[in-house]
C-alpha positions as CSV (number, residue, x, y, z in Angstrom):
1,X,-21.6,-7.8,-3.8
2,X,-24.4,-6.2,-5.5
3,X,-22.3,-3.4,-6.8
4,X,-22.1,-1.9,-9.8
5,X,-18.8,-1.9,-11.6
6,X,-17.7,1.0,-13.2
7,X,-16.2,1.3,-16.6
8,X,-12.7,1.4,-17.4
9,X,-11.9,1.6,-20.6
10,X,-9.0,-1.3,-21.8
11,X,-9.3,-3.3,-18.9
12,X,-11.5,-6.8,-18.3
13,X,-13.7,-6.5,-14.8
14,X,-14.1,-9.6,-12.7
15,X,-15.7,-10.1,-9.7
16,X,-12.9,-11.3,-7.0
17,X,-12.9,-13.6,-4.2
18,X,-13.8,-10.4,-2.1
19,X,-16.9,-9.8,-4.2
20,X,-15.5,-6.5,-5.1
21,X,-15.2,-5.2,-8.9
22,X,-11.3,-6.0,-10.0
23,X,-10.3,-4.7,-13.3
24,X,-6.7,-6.3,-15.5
25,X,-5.5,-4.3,-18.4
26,X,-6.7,-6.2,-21.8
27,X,-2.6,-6.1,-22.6
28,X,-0.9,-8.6,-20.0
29,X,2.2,-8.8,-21.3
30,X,4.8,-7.3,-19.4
31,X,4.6,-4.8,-17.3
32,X,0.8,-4.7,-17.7
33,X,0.3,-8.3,-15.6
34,X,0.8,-6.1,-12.7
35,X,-1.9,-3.2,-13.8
36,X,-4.7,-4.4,-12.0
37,X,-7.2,-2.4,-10.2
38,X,-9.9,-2.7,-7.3
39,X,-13.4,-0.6,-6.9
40,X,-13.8,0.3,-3.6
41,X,-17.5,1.5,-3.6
42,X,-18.5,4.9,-1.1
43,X,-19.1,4.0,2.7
44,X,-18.2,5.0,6.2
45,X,-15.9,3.6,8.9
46,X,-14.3,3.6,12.2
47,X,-10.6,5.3,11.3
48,X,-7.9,4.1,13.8
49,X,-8.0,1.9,16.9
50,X,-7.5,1.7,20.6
51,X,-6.6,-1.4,22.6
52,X,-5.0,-2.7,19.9
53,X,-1.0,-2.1,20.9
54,X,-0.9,0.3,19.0
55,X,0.2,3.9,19.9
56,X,-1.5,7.0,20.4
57,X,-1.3,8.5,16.9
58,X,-3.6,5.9,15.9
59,X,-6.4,7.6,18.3
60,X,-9.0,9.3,18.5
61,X,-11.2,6.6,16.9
62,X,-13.6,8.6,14.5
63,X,-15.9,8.3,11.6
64,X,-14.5,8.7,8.1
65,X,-17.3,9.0,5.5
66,X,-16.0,8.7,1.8
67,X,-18.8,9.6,-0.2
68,X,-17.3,8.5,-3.3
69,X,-15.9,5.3,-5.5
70,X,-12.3,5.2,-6.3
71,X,-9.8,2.4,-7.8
72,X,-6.7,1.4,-5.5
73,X,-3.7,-1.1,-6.8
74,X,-4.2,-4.8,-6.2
75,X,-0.3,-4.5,-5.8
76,X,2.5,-2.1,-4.6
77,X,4.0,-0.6,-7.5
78,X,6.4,-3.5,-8.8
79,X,9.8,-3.1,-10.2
80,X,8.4,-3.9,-13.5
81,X,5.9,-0.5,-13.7
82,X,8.8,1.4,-12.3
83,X,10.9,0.3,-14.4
84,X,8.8,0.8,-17.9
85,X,8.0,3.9,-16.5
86,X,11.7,4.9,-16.6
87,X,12.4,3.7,-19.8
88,X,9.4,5.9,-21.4
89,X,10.3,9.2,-19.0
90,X,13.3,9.0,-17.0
91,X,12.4,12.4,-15.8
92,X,9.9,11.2,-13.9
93,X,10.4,8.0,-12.8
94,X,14.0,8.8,-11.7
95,X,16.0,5.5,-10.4
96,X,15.0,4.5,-7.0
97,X,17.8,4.3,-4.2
98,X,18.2,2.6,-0.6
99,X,21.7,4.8,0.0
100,X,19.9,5.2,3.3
101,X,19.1,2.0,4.2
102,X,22.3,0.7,6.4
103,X,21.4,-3.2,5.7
104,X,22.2,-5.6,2.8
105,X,18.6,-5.7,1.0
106,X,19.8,-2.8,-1.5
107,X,17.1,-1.2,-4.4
108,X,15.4,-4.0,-6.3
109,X,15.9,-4.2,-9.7
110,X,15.5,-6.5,-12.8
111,X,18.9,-6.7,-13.0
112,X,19.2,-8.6,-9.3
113,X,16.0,-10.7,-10.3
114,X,13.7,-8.7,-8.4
115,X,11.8,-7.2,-11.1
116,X,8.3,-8.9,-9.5
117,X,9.2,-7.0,-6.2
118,X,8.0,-4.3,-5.2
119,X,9.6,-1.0,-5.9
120,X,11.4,0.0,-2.9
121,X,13.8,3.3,-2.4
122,X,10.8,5.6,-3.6
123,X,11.1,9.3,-2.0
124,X,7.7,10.7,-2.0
125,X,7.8,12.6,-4.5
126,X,9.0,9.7,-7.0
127,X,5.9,7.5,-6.1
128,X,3.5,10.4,-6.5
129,X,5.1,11.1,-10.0
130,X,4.6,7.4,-10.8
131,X,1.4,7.0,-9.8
132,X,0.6,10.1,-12.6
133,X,2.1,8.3,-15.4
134,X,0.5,5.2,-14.6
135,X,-3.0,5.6,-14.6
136,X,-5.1,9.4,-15.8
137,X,-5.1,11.0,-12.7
138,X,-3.5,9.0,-10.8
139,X,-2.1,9.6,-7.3
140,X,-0.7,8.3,-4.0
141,X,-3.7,7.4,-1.7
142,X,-4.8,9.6,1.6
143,X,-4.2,8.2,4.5
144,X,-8.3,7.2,4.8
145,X,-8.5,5.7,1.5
146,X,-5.8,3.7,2.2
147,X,-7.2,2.4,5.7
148,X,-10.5,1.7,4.3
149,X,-9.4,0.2,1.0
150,X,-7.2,-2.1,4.0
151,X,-10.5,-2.7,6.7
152,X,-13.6,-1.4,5.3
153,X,-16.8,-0.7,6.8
154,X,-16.3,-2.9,10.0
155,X,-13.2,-2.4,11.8
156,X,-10.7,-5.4,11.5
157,X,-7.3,-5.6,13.3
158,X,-5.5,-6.9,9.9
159,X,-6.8,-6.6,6.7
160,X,-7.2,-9.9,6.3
161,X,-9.7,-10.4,9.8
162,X,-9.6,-10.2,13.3
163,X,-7.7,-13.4,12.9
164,X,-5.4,-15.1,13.1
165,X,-2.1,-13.0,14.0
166,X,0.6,-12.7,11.3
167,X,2.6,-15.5,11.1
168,X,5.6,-16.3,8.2
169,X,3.6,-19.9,8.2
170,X,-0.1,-18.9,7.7
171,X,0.7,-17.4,4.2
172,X,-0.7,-13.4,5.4
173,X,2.4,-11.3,5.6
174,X,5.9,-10.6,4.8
175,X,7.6,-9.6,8.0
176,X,9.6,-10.1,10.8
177,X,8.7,-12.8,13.2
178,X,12.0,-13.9,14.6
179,X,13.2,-10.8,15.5
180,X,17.0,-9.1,14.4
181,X,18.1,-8.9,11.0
182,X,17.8,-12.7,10.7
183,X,13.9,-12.6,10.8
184,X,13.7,-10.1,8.2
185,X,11.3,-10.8,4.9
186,X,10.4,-14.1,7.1
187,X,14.0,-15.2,7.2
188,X,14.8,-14.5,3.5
189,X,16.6,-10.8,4.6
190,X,13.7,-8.8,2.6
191,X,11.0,-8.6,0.3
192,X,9.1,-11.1,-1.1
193,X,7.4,-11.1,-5.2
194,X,4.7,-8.8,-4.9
195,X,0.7,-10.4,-3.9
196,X,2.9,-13.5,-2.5
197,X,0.8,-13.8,0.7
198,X,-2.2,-14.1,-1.1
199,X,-4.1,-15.4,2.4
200,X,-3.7,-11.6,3.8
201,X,-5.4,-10.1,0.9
202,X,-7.5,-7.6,2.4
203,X,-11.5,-6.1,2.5
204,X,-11.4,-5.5,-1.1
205,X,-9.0,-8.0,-1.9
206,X,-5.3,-5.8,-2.3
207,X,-2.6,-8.1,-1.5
208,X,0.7,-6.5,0.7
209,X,-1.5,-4.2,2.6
210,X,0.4,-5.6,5.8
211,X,4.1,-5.9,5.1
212,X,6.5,-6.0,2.8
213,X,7.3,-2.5,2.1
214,X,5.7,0.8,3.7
215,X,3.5,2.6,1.5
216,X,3.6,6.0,0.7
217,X,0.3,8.2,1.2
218,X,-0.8,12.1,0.5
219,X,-1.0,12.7,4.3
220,X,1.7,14.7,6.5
221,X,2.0,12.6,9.7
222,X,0.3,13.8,12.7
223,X,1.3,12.9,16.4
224,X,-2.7,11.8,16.6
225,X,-6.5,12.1,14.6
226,X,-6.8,15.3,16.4
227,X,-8.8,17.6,13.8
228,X,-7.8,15.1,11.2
229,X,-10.6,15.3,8.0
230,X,-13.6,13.2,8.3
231,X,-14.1,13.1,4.6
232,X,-11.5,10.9,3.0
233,X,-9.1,13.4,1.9
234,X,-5.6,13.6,2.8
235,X,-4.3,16.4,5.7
236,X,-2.3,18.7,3.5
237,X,-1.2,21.4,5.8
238,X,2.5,21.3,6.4
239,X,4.7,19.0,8.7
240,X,7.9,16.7,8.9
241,X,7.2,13.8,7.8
242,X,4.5,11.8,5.0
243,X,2.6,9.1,6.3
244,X,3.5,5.5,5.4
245,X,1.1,2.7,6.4
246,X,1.1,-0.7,5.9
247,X,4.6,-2.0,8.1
248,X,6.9,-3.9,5.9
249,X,9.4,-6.9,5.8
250,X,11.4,-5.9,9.0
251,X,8.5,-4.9,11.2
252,X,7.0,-6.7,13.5
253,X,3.4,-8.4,14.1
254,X,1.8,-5.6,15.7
255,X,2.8,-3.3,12.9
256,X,1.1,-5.9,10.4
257,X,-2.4,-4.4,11.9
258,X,-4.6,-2.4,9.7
259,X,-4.7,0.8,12.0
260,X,-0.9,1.1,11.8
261,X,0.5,4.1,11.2
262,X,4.2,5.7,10.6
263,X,5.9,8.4,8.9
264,X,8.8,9.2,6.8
265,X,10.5,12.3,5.5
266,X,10.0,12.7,1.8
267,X,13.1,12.9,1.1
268,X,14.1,9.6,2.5
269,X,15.1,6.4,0.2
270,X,14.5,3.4,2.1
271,X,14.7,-0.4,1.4
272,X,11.5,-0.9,3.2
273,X,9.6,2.0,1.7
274,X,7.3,1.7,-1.4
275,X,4.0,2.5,-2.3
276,X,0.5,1.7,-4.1
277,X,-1.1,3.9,-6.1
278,X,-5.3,5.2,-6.3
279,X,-7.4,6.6,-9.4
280,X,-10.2,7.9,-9.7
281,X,-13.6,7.2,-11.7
282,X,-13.4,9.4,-15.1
């Protein structure tokens, strides 16, 4: 797309379907097939959405200008990564639990034959930890990197286009179109391998941005943009709840859209929580 890539030392840079800069680790055995990484270049956008369905803490629409490059996960962190990350320092990649998720989708492991899912059951704190040991520097996205790694400069209602809606059919989302327990994971009661729906890959060509599992960011939740940064970095000062984006495997179409916007406490271990990891350019 007329870009230059940045380097990234031990990784191979292709140019993907999305004309955007996508980087694989040279080692792809293992854990490593799922250590891929995408260059989303500096620009400005239209944050959040109105008319939509959506609800008010996705307004006021404003300008986000993020004035520099950073890398953002093809994937959600996948039971593999969390896994080796455990194994080399299981103080800080401590297991991941769903104790309160009340359903029967439980914390995916290797051991149940999920190990190509994505991690679910991550607190906050134990995706932020992960995304340090994975990559120098790395760290949860804010909430604006996240939407514009999802939309990018023009808005879009999913990240995949204006069109067409979500469906279990159309190969965009994992999510819950028949409604009750039964629709969840598109009738398969949770979540799919990770970068399964590869027709919903967004802007920059990250797969899951739209269901799934909720993704983590750096942001506290606010009730709406009001005095929210215009600058691409996270809102730090204190609140409840951390902002998850994305919607996930028992959500609904209209949570599929890009401008979608929810909150967890960080202390919370969900089955439908995950997260996907940023770095920046060294």
């Amino acid at each position: 797309g007329g870009v230059d890539c940045p380097a990234m030392d031990g990784y191979f840079v292709t140019c993907n379907k999305q004309q955007h800069c996508e980087y694989y680790n040279e080692d792809t055995t293992g854990h490593n097939k799922w250590d891929v990484w995408i260059y989303v270049p500096p620009g400005s956008f239209d944050m959040g959405s109105e008319g939509e369905g959506g609800s008010s803490n996705e307004t006021p629409v404003h300008i986000v200008t993020i004035d520099y490059g950073y890398f953002i996960g093809k994937y959600e962190i996948v039971v593999a990564q969390y896994e080796a990350c455990n194994a080399a320092n299981p103080g800080t990649c401590t297991p991941a639990s769903t104790v309160d998720w009340p359903g029967t989708q439980g914390t995916n492991t290797s051991e149940n034959g999920r190990n190509e899912h994505p991690q679910n059951g991550l607190l906050w704190q134990q995706a932020k930890d992960f995304c340090g040991w994975v990559a120098p520097d790395g760290r949860l996205p804010s909430e604006a990197e996240w939407e514009y790694a999802a939309t990018g400069p023009v808005h879009l209602k999913y990240p995949w286009g204006n069109s067409p809606d979500p469906t279990c059919s159309n190969n965009t989302a994992v999510f819950n179109e028949a409604g009750g327990t039964g629709g969840y994971g598109c009738g398969q009661g949770g979540t799919w391998e990770a970068g399964s729906k590869t027709t919903g890959a967004s802007w920059s060509g990250a797969l899951d941005m739209s269901g799934n599992v909720w993704e983590w960011n750096e942001d506290w939740h606010h009730p709406s943009y009001t005095g929210a940064p215009a600058d691409g970095s996270a809102w730090v000062d204190t609140s409840v709840s951390r902002v998850i984006r994305g919607g996930s495997f028992n959500f609904e179409a209209v949570d599929m859209r890009s401008a979608n916007r929810g909150g967890s406490t960080p202390h919370h271990d969900d089955a439908h929580i995950g997260a996907r990891c940023v770095r920046p350019i060294n």
